[in-house]
N, C-alpha and C positions, 0 to 999 in steps of 0.2 A: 504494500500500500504506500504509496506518495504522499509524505504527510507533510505538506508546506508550512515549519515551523515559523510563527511571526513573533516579533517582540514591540511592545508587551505582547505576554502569551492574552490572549481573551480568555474571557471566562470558560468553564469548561462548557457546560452548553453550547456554545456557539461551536468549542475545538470539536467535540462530538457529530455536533450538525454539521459540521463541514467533511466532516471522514465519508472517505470512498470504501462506502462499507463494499466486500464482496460475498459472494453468493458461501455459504458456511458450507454447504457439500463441497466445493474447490478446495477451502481453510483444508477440511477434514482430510481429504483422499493426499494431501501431500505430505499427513501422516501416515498413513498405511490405513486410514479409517473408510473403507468403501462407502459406496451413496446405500446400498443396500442393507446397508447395518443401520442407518440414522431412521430413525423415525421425524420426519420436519414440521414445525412448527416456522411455515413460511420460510420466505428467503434465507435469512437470516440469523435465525434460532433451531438446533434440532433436539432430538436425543442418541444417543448413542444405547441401541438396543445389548439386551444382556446377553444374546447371544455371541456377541461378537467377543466377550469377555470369557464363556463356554470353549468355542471355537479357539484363541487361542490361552487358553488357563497353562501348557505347558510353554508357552513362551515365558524366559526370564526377566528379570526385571534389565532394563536397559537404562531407566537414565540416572544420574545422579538430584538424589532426594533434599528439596531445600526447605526451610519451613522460617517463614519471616516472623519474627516475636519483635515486643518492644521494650522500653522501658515503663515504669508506672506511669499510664497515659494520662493527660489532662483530659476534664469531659470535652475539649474540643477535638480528642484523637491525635496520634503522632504523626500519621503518614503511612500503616502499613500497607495499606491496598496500593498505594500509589506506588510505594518500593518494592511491590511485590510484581507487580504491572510493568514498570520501567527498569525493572530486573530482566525479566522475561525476555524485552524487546530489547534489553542493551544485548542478550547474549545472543538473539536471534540477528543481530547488525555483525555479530562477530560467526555469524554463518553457524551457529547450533539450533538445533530440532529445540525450541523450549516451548515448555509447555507452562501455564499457571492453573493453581487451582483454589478457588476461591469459595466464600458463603454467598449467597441468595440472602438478599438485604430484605428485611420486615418494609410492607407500603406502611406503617406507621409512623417510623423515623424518618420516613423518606419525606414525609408530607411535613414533619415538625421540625424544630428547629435545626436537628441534624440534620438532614438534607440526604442526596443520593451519597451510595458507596460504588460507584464505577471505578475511584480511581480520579485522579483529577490532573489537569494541565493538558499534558500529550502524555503521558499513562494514565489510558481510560480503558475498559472495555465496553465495546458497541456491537446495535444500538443503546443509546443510554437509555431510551423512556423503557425499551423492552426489561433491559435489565433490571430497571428499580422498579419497575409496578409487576404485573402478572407473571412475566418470560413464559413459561410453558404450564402453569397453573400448579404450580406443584405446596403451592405455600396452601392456597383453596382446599386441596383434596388434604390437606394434614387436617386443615382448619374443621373438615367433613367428616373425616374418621374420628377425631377427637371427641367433636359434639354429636358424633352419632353415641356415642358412648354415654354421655352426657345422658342425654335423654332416653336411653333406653335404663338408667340405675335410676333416673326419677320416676320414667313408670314400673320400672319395680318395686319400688319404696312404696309407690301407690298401690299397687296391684297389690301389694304382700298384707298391708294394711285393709282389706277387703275382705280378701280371700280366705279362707282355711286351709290348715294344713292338710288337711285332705285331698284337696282339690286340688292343691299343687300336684301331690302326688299320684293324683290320677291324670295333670300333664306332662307324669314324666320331670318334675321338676323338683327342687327343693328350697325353702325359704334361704333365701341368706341373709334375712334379719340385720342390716344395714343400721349401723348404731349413726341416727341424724346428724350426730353431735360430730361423728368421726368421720364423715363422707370428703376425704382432699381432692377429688375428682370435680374439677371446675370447668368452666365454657371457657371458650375461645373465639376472638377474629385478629383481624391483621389490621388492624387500628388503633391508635391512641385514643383513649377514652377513658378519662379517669372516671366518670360518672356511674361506668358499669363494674368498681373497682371490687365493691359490695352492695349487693343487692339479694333481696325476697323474691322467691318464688313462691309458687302458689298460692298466690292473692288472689283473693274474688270467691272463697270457697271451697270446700271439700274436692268439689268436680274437677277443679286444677291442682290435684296433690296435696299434700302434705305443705304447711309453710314453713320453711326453713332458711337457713342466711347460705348462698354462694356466692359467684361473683362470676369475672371474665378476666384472663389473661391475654396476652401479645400470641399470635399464633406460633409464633416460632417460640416462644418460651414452652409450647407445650411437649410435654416427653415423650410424644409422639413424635417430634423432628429431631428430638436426639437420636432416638431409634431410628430412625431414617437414615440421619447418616451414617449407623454403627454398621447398618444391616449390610451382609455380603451378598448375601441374597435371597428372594422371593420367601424360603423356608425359614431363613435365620431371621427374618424381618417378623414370618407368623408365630417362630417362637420367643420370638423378644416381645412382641404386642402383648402375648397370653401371660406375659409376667410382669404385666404393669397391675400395682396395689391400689386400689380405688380407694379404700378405706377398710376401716375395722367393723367386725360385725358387734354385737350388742355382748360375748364374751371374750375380746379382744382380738377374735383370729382374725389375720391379712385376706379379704374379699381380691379379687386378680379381675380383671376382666376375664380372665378364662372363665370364671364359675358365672359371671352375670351371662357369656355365652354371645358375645358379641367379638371374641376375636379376632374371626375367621371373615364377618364383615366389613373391622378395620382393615385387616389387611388388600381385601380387594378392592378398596376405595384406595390405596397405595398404589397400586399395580404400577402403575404407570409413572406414578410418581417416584418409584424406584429408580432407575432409570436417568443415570446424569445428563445432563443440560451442557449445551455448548455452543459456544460463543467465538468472539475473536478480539484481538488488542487491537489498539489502533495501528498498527506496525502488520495485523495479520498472524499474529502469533497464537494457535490455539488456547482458551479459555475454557477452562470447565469450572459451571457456575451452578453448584448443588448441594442443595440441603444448609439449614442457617438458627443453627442451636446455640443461644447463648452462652457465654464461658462464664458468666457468672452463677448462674443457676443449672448448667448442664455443660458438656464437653468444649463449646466454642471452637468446633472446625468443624471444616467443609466435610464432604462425603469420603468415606472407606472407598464407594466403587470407582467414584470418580478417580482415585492416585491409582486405583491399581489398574486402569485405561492407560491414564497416565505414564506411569514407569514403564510400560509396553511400546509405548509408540515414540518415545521422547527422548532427548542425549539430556534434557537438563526437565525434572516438573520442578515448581515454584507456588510452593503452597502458602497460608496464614495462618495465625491461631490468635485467638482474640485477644483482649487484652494486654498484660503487661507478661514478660516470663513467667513472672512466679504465679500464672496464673491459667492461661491461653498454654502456653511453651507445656509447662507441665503435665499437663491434661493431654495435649497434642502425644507425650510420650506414654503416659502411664496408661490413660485410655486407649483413645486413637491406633498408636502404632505398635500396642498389644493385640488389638484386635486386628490389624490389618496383616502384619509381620511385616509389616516396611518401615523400618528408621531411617532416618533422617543423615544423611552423609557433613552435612551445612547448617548451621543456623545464622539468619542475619537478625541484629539486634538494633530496633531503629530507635532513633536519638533524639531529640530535637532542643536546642536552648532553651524555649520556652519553659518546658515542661520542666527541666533540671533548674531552673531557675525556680518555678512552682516550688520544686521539692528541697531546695535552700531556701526555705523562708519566705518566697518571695508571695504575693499579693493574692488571692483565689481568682482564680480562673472561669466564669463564670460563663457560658454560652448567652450570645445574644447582647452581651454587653462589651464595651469596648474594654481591650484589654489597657491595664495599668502602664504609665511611662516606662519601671524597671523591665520590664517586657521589648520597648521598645526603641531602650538605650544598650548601651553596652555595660554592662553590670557582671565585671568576673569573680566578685565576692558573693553575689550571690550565686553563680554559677557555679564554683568550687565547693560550697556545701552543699548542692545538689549532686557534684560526683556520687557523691556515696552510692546513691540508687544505681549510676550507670554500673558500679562496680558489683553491688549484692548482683543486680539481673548478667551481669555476665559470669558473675559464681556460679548461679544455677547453671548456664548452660555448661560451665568447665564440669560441676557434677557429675552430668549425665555425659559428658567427655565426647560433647558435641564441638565440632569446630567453629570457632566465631567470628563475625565479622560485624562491625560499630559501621550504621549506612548513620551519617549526618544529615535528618530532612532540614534544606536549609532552607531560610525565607530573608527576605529584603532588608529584616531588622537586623539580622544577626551581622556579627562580627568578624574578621578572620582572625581574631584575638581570641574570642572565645570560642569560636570552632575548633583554633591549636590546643585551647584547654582538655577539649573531649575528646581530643586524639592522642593527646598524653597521660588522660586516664586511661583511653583503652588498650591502651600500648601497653600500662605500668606492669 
């Protein structure tokens, strides 16, 4: 792709709408990915069917495994996607197969104050709007199988409250006496909404259930898309669904959705959603864009199936994990690449003055508000107590006796004063 860099760079929007996006069957087949394995979702966006991953399972792993972590991010982010993005396309400029592998961003942050995660400047992936709203609907059908769940343990709570024990068992069923109190199995969609934070159900009478206090989550915080992205496949996906704990029953035992009997319908509202997502850099560089589990509350990386496409068809994949090391990084080894059996050959550990300055004392960092002058001067006394962080986050990664590299995301305020600072802690 010809990507006519201008200075000042324009906003990303605009660097986005200007890309000469190409046809994603082209992207694919000049990995070894045929048209006949993607399933397409238009021009632009496909999937990469599981058979092609069948077909070749005794192919070894071929590329080398990178996984971009940061340091403790400010809530404005450090920069991983973008170094993770401008990674990929610096080593595809030096003539290697690289691939990136990335989360599927929630449309609720995308619409609030955080904004999209493509990627930003000229490390994006495109198209942009596909990327941050629907892409191939996969966030929708988690959002489906969750609250199908949902509502099939409220009409049981009602139905059991009815019925006699009899009568179940003349359908073949048995109470699971759902203790009200203990029900952690909430709703979901893929919107900010604080209003549906906590809320009543079955108001208006007996004929709408039992009244009880629930609420709604972010769809991607549901443990439905961590499972997604753990699952290797179709089978490992129906049996990780049937071992999700709904709640306790009324004498403390663990309720499953296996026993409510709705597993088997989670899973086939997946199907398809199994199935990684792919994309392209602005540079043309394959993108795989799937599955997007919190690292706060769940794993914080991308899909199992997507890297193991990946290390198949690629000299370099180039993955993320949320958050800061000791948090995203961590997770990415202890979870992630237990389950996968792929480690990580690399880690790059992104940096940014801002944020080390945050972590030396300097002023809170607030989204939506304008940052503080020490922010925007050269300040290496606060910068110097901030080392500290860069050095615990590059411990962890010497721990797990991963190889490191300190990426400086640099910006207009910063200094070559204080950038030599963070290159003489990473060095120490």
């Amino acid at each position: 792709m010809s990507v006519q860099k201008l200075k000042p760079v324009p906003s990303d929007i605009d660097v986005a709408q200007a890309a000469n996006v190409q046809p994603i069957a082209e992207i694919a087949g000049r990995y070894g990915i045929p048209a006949e394995r993607l399933e397409m979702y238009g021009e632009y966006k496909a999937k990469v069917r599981l058979e092609f991953l069948r077909e070749n399972a005794g192919t070894p792993k071929k590329a080398k495994y990178i996984d971009v972590t940061a340091i403790t991010p400010t809530p404005l982010g450090e920069g991983k996607t973008t170094t993770t993005v401008g990674l990929t396309q610096g080593l595809g400029l030096l003539g290697r197969k690289a691939i990136c592998a990335i989360r599927q961003p929630s449309m609720g942050p995308t619409f609030g104050i955080k904004g999209g995660a493509a990627g930003g400047g000229y490390s994006q992936i495109v198209p942009m709007a596909d990327f941050n709203l629907h892409l191939t609907g996969d966030i929708h059908a988690v959002s489906a199988a969750h609250n199908l769940c949902s509502t099939a343990l409220d009409a049981r709570i009602y139905h059991e409250g009815r019925w006699s024990d009899a009568y179940f068992e003349k359908l073949g069923l048995r109470k699971l006496n759902f203790d009200p109190y203990e029900v952690w199995w909430r709703r979901v969609l893929d919107m900010n909404d604080r209003t549906l934070r906590k809320i009543l159900v079955g108001v208006g009478g007996i004929e709408n259930g039992p009244l009880r206090e629930t609420g709604f989550d972010i769809s991607v915080a549901s443990e439905v898309m961590a499972i997604l992205a753990l699952a290797k496949d179709l089978r490992d996906l129906r049996e990780r669904i049937g071992r999700i704990v709904l709640g306790l029953d009324k004498t403390g035992k663990q309720v499953t959705t296996e026993d409510l009997g709705v597993a088997g319908a989670m899973t086939i509202l997946l199907k398809d959603a199994l199935a990684p997502n792919i994309m392209q850099t602005l540079e043309e560089q394959l993108a795989f864009v799937h599955a997007g589990p919190f690292a706060n509350i769940a794993h914080g990386n991308s899909s199992i199936l997507a890297d193991q496409v990946g290390v198949k068809v690629g000299d370099y994949l180039v993955t993320e994990s949320g958050f800061g090391a000791d948090m995203g990084f961590e997770k990415f080894v202890d979870i992630k690449c237990r389950a996968s059996g792929i480690y990580p050959d690399a880690a790059v550990l992104v940096a940014t003055v801002r944020a080390l300055k945050m972590h030396g004392g300097g002023p809170k960092v607030v989204p939506g508000k304008p940052l503080a002058p020490e922010y925007k001067e050269e300040n290496r006394e606060l910068l110097k107590k901030g080392l500290v962080n860069l050095k615990a986050h590059l411990g962890i990664l010497r721990r797990f006796g991963v190889p490191a590299v300190v990426a400086i995301n640099a910006f207009p305020t910063d200094t070559e004063a204080e950038w030599d600072l963070i290159k003489e802690a990473a060095l120490d």
